[in-house]
Backbone as ProteinMPNN parsed JSONL, in Angstrom:
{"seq_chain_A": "XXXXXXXXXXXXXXXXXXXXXXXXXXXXXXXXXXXXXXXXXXXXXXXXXXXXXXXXXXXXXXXXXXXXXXXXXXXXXXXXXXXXXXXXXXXXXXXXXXXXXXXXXXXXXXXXXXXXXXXXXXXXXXXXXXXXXXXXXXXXXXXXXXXXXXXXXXXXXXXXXXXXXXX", "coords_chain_A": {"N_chain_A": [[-101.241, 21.555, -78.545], [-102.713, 20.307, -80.121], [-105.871, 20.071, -82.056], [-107.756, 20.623, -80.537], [-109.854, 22.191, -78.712], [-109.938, 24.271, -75.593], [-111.832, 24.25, -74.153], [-112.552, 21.377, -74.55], [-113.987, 17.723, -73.842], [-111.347, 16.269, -73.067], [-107.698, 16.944, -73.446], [-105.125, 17.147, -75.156], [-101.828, 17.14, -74.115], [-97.839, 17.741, -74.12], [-96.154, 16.28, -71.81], [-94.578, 17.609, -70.353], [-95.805, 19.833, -69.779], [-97.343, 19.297, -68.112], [-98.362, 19.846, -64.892], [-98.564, 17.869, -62.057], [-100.565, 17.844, -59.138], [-101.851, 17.078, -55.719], [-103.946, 16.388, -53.123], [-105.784, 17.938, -53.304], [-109.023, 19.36, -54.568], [-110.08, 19.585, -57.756], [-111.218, 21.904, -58.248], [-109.907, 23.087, -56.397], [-107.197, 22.855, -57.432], [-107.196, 24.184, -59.652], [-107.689, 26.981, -59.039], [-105.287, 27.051, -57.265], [-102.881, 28.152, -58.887], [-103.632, 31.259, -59.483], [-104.118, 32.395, -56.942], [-102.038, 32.374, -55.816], [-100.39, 34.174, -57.055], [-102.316, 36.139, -56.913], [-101.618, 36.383, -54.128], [-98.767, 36.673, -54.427], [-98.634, 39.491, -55.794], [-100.253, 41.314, -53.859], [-98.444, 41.102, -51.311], [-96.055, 42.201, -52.802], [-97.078, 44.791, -52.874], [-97.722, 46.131, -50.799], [-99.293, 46.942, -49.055], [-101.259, 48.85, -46.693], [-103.075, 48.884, -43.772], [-106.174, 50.62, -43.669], [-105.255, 51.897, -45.96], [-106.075, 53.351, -49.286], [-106.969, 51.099, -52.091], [-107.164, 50.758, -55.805], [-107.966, 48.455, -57.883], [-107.631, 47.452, -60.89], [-109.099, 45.262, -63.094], [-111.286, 43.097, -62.557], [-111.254, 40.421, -63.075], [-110.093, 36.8, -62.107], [-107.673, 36.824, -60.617], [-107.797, 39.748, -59.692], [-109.997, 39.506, -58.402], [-109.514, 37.853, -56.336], [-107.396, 39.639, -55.113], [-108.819, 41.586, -54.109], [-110.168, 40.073, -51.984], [-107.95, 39.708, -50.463], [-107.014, 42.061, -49.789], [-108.475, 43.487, -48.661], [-108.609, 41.908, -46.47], [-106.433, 42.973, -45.186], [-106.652, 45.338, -44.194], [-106.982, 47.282, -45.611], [-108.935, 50.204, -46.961], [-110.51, 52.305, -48.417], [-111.419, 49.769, -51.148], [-111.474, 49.511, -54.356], [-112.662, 48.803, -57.311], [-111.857, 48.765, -60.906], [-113.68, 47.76, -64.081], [-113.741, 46.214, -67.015], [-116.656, 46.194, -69.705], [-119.082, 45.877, -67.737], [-121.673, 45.996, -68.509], [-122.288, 44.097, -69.709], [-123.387, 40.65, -69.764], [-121.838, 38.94, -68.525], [-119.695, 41.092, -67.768], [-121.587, 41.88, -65.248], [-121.924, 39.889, -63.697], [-119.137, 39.665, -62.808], [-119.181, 42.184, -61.677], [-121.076, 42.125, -59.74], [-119.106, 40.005, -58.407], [-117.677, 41.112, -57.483], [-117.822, 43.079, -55.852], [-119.301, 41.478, -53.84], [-116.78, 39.904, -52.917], [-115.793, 42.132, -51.378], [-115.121, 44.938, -52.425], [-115.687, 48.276, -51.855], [-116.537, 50.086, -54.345], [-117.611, 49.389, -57.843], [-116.464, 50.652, -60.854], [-117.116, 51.061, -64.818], [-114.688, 50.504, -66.852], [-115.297, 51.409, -69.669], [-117.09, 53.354, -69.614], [-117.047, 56.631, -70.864], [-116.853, 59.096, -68.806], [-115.476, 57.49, -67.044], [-112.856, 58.09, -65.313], [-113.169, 60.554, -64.243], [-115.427, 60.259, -63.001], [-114.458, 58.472, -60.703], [-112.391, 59.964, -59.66], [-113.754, 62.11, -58.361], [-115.243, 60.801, -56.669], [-113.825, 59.414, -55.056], [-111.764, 61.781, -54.614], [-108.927, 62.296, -52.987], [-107.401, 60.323, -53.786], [-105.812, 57.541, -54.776], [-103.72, 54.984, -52.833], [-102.286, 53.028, -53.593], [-102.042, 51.331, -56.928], [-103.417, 48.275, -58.163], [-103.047, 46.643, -61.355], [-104.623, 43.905, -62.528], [-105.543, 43.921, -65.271], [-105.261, 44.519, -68.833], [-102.153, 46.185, -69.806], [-102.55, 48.597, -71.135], [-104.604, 49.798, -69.47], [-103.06, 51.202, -67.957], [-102.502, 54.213, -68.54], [-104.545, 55.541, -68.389], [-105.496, 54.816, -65.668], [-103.421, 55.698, -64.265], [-103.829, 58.528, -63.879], [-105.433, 59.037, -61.281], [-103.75, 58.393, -59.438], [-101.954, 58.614, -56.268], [-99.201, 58.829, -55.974], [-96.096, 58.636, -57.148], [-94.689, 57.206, -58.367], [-94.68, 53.859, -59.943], [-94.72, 50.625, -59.37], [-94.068, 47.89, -61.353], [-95.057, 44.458, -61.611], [-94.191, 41.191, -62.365], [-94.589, 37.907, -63.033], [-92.189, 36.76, -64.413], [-90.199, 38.901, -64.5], [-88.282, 40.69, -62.333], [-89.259, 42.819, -59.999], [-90.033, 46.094, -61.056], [-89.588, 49.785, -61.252], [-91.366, 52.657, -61.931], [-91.782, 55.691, -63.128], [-94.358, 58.045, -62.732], [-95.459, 61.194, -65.038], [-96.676, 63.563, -64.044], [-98.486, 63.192, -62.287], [-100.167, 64.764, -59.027], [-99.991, 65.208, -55.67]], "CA_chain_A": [[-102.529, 21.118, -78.032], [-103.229, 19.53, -81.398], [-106.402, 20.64, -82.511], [-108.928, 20.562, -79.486], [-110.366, 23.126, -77.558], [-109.603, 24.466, -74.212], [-113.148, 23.613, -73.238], [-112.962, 19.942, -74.804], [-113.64, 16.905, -72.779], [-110.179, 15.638, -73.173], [-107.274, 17.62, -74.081], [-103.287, 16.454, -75.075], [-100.685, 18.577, -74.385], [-97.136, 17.377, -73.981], [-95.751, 15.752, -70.959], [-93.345, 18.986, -69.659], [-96.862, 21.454, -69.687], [-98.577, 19.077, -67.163], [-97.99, 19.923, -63.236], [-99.895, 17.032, -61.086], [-101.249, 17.532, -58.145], [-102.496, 16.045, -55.04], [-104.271, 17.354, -52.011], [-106.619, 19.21, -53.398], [-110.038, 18.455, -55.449], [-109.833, 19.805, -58.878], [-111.828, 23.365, -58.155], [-108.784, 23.612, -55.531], [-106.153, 22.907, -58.456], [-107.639, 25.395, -61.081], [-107.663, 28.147, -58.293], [-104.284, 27.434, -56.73], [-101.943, 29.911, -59.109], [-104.156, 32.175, -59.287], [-104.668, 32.67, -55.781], [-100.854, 32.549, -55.545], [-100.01, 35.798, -57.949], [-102.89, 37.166, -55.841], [-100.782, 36.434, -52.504], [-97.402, 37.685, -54.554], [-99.143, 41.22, -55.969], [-100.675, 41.984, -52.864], [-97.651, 41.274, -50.763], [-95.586, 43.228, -53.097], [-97.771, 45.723, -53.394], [-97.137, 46.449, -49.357], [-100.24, 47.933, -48.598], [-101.201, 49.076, -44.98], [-104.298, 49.082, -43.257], [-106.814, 51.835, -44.468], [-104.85, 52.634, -47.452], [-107.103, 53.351, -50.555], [-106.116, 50.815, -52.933], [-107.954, 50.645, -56.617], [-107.657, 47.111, -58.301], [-107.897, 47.028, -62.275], [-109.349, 44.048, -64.208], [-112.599, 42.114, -61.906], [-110.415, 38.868, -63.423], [-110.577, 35.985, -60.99], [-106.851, 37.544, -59.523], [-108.286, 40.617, -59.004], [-111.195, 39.396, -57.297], [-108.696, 37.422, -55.109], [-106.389, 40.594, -54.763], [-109.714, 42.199, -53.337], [-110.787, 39.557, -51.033], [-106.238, 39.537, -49.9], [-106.894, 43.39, -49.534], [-110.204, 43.795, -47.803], [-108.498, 40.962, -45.084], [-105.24, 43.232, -44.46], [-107.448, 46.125, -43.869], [-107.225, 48.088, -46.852], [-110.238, 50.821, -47.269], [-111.858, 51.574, -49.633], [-110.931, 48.677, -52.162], [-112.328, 50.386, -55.821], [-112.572, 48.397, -58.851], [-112.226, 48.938, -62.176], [-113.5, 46.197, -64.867], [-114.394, 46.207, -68.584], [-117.949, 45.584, -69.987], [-119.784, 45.433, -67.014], [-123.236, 46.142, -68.688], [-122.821, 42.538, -70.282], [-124.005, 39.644, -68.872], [-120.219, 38.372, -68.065], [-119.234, 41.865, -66.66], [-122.232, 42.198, -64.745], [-121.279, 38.937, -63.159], [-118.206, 39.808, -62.237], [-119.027, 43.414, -61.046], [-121.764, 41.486, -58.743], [-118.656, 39.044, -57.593], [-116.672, 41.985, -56.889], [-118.66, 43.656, -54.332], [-119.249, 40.354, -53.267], [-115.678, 39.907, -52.528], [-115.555, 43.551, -51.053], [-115.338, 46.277, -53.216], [-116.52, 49.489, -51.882], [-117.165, 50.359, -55.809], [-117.296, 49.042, -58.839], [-116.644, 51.346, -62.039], [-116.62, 50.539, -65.897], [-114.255, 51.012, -67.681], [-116.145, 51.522, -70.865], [-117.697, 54.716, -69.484], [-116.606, 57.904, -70.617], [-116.385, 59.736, -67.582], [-114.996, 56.999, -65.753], [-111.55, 58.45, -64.684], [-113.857, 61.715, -63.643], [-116.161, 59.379, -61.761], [-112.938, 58.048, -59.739], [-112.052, 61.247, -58.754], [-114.995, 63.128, -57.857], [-116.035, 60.092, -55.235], [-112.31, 59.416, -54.114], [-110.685, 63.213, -55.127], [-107.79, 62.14, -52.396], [-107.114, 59.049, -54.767], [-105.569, 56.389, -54.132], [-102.03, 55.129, -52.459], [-102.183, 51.582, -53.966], [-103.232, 50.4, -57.74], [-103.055, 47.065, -58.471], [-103.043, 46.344, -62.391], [-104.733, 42.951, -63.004], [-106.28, 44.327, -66.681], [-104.372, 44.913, -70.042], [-101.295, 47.196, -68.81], [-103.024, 49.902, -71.917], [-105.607, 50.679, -68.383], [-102.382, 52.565, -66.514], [-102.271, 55.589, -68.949], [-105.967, 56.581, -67.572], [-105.845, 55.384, -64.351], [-102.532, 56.57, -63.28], [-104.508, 60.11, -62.919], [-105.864, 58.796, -59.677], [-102.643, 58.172, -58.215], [-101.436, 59.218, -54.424], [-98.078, 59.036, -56.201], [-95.474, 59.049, -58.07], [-93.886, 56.033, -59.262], [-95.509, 52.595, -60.002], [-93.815, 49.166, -59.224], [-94.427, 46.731, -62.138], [-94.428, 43.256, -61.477], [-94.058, 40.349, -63.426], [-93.98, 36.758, -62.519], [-91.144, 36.455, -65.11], [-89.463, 39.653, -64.408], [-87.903, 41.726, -61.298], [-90.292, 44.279, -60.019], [-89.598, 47.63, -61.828], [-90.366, 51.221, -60.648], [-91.844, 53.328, -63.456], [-92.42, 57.057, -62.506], [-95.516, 58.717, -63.212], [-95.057, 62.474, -64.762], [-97.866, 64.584, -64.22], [-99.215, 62.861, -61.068], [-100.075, 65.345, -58.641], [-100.381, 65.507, -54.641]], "C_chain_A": [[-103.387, 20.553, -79.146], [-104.419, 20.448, -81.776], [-107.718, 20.56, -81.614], [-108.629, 21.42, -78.566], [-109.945, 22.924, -76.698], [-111.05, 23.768, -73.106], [-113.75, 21.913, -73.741], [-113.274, 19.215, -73.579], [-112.309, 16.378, -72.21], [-109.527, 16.84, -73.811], [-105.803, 17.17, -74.365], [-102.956, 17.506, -75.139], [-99.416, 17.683, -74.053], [-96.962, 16.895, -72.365], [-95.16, 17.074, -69.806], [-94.433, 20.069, -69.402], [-97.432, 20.61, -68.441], [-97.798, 19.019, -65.644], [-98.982, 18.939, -62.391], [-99.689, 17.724, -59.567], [-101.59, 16.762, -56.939], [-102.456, 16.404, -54.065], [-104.835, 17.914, -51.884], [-107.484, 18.575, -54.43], [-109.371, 19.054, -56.876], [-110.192, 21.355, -58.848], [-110.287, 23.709, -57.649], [-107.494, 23.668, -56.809], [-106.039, 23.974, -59.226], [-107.333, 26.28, -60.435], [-106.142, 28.507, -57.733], [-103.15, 28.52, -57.464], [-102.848, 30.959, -59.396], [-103.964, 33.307, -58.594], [-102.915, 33.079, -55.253], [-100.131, 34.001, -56.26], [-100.885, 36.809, -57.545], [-102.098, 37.652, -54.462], [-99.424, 37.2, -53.102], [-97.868, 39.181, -54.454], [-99.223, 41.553, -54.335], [-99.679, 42.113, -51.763], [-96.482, 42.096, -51.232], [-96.096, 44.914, -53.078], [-97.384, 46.586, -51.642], [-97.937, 47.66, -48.771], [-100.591, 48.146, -46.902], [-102.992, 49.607, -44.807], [-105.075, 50.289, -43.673], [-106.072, 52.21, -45.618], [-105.769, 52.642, -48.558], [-106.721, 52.562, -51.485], [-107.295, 50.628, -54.109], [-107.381, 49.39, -57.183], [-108.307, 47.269, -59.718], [-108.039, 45.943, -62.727], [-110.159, 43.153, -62.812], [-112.12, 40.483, -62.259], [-110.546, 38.384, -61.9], [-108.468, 36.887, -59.995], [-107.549, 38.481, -59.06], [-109.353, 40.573, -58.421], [-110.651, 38.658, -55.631], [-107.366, 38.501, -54.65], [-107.649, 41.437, -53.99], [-109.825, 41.289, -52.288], [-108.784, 39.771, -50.177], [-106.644, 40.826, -49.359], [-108.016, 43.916, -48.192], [-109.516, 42.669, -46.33], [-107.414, 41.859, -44.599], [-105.591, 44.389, -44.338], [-107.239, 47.546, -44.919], [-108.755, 49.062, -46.958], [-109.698, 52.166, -47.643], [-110.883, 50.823, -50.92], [-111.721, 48.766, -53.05], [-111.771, 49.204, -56.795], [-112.673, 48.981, -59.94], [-112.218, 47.845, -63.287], [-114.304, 47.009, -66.303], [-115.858, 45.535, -68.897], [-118.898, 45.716, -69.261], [-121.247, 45.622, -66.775], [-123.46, 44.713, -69.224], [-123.237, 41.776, -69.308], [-123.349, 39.233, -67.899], [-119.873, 39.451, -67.016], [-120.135, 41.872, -65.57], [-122.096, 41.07, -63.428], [-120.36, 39.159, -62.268], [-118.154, 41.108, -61.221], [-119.467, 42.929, -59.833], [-120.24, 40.438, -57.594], [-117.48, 40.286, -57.303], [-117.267, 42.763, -55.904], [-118.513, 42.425, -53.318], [-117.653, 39.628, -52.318], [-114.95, 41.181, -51.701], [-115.044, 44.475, -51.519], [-115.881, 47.147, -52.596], [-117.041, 49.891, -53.193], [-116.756, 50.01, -56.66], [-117.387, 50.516, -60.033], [-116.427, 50.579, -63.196], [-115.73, 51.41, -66.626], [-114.629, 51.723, -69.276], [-116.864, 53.06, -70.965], [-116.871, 55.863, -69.438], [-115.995, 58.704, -69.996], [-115.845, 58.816, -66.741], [-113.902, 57.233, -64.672], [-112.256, 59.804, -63.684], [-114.71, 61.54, -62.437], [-115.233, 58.942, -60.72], [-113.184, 58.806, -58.815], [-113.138, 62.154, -57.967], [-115.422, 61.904, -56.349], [-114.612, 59.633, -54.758], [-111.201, 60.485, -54.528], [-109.189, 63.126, -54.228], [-106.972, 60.847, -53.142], [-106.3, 57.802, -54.08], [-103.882, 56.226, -53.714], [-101.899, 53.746, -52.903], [-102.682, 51.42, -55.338], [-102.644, 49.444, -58.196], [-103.901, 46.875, -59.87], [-103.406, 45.173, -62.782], [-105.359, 43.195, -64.57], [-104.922, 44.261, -67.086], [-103.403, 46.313, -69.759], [-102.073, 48.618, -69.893], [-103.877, 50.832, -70.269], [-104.211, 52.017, -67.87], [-102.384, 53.785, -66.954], [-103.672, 56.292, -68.002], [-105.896, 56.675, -66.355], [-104.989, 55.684, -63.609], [-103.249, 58.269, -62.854], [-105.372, 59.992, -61.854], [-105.138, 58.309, -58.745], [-102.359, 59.054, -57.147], [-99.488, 59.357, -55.005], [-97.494, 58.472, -56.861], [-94.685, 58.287, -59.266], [-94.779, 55.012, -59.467], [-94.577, 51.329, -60.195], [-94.771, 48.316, -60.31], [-94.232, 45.165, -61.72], [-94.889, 42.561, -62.327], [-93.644, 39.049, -62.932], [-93.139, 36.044, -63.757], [-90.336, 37.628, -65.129], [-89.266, 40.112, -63.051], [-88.619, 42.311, -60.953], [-89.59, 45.584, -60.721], [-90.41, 49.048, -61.565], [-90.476, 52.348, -61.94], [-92.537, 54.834, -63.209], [-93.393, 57.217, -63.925], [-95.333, 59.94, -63.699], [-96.544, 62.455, -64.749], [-99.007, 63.883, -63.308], [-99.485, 63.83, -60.046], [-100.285, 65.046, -57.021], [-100.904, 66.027, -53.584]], "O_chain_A": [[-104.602, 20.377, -79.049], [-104.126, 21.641, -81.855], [-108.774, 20.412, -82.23], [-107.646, 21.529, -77.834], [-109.472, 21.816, -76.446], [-111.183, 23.194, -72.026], [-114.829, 21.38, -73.481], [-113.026, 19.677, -72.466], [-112.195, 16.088, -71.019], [-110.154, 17.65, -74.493], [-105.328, 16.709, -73.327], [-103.325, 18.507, -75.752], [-99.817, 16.609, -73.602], [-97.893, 17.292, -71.664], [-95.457, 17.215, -68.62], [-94.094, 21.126, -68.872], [-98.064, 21.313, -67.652], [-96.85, 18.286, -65.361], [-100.124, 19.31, -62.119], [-98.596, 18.026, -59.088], [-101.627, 15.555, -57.176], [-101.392, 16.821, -53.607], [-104.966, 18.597, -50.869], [-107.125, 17.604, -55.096], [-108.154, 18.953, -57.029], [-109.412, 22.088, -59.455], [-109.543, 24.439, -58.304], [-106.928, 24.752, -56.948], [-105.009, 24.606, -59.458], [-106.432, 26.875, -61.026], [-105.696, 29.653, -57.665], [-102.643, 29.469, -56.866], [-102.076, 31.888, -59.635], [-103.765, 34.476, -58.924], [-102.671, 33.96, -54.428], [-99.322, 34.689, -55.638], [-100.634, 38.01, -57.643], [-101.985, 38.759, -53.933], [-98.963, 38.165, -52.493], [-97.663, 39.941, -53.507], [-98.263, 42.009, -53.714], [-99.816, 43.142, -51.101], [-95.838, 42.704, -50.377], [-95.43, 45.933, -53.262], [-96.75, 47.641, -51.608], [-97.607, 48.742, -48.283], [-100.036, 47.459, -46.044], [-103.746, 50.345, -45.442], [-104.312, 51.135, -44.138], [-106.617, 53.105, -46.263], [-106.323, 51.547, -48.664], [-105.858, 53.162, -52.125], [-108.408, 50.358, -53.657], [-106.184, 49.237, -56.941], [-109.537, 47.22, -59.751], [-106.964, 45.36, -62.871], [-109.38, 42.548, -62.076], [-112.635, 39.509, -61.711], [-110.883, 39.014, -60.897], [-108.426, 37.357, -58.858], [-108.057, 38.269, -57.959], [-109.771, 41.587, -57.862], [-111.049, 38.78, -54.473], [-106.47, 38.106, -53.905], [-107.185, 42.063, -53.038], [-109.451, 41.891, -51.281], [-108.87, 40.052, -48.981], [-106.642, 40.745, -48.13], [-108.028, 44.572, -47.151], [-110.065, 42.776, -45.234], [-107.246, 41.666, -43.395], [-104.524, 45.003, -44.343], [-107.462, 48.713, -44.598], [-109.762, 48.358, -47.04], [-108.744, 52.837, -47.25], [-109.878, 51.299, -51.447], [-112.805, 48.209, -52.874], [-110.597, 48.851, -56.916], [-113.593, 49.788, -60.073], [-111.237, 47.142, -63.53], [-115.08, 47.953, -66.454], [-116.171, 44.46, -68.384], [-119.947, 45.72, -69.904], [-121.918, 45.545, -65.746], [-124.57, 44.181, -69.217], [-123.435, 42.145, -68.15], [-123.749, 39.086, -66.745], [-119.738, 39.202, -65.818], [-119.454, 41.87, -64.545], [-122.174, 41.473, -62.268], [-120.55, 38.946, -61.071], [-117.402, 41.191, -60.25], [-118.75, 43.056, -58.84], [-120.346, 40.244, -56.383], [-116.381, 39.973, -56.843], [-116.539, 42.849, -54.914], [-117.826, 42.382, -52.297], [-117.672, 38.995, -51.263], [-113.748, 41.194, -51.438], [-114.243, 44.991, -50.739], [-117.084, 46.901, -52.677], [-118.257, 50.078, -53.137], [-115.531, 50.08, -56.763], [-118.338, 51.296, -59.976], [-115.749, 49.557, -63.087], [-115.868, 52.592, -66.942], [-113.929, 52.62, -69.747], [-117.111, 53.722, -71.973], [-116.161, 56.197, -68.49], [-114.874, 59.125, -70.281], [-115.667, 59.211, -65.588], [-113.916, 56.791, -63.523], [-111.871, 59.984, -62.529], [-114.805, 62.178, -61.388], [-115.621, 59.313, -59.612], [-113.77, 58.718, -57.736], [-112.945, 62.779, -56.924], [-115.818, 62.284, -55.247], [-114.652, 59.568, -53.53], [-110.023, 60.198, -54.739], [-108.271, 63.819, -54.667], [-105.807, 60.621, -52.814], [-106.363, 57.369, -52.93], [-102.99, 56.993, -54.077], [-101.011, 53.246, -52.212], [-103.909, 51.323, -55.31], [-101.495, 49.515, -58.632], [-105.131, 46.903, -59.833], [-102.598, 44.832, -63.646], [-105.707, 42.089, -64.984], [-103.885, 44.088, -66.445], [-103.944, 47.393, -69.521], [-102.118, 49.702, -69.31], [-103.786, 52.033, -70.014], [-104.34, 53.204, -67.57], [-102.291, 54.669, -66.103], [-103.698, 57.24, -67.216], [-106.043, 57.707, -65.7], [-105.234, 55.965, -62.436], [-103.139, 58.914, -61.811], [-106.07, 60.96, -61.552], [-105.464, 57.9, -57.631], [-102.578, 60.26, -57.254], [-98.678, 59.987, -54.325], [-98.097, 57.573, -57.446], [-94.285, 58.547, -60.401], [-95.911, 55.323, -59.097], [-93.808, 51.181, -61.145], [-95.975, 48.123, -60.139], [-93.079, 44.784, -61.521], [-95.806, 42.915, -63.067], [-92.523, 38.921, -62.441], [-93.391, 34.877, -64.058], [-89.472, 37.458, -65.989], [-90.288, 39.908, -62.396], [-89.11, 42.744, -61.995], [-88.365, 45.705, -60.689], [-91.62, 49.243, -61.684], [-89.567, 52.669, -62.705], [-93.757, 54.98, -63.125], [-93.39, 56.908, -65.117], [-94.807, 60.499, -62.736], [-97.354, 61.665, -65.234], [-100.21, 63.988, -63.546], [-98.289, 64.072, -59.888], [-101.211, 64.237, -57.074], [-100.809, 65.451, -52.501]]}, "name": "protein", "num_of_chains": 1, "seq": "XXXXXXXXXXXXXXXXXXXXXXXXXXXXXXXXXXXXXXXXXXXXXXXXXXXXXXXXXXXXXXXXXXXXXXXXXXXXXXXXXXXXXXXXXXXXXXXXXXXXXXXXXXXXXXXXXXXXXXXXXXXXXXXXXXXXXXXXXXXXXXXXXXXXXXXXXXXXXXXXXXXXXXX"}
């Protein structure tokens, strides 16, 4: 990408990095994989109506893995996002409600794994990992169970037991 910014006016990149388009404005372009690793997760994920599912990382997937979740009747749909006393998180916490969240938490806070539990102590039967995979050590202790399917849009899904999950 030579030596120009992501946020230049102009940018070169080789021939083999660029995917065109057509059919869609440019907002629609930027959004489409996104919105598509939102539609994989959440269809892997094989959630069922009322299920509790918690969604890590307020990222634009996980705001579109909330709005996927909140349509296939998922409740309560919990966030967890980083920062969200900044300007940026605060943003995003706001566009996560906005997208239906029953609650936002920060990660950043202390008690946050304690906070979880105390307002959903039956925890959850769904979490969807859009953050830095470091989040699963904490918030696997609000799992409904026992294993955790990894996915990877360059790998297989993979099932990864939890010890010391409880029911």
């Amino acid at each position: 990408m030579n030596d120009r910014s992501a946020l230049a006016e102009y940018l070169t990149v080789k021939q083999n990095m660029v995917v065109p388009f057509s059919g869609l404005n440019y907002t629609g372009a930027v959004v489409a994989e996104p919105l598509t690793v939102a539609f994989d997760i959440t269809r892997e994920a094989q959630v069922q109506p009322f299920q509790r599912v918690l969604v890590s990382g307020p990222g634009i997937i996980g705001l579109f893995c909330t709005v996927l979740l909140k349509m296939g009747g998922a409740e309560p749909v919990v966030v967890l996002g980083r920062m969200l006393s900044s300007a940026r998180g605060e943003k995003r916490a706001e566009a996560a409600v906005a997208t239906g969240a029953s609650q936002v938490f920060d990660t950043e806070e202390q008690d946050r794994i304690e906070r979880v539990q105390e307002q959903y102590p039956e925890g959850f039967e769904r979490i969807i990992v859009t953050s830095p995979p470091v989040q699963i050590e904490s918030i696997r202790k609000v799992a409904h169970f026992h294993y955790l399917r990894l996915l990877s849009q360059t790998a297989r899904p993979t099932n990864m037991y939890l010890s010391g999950v409880s029911q």
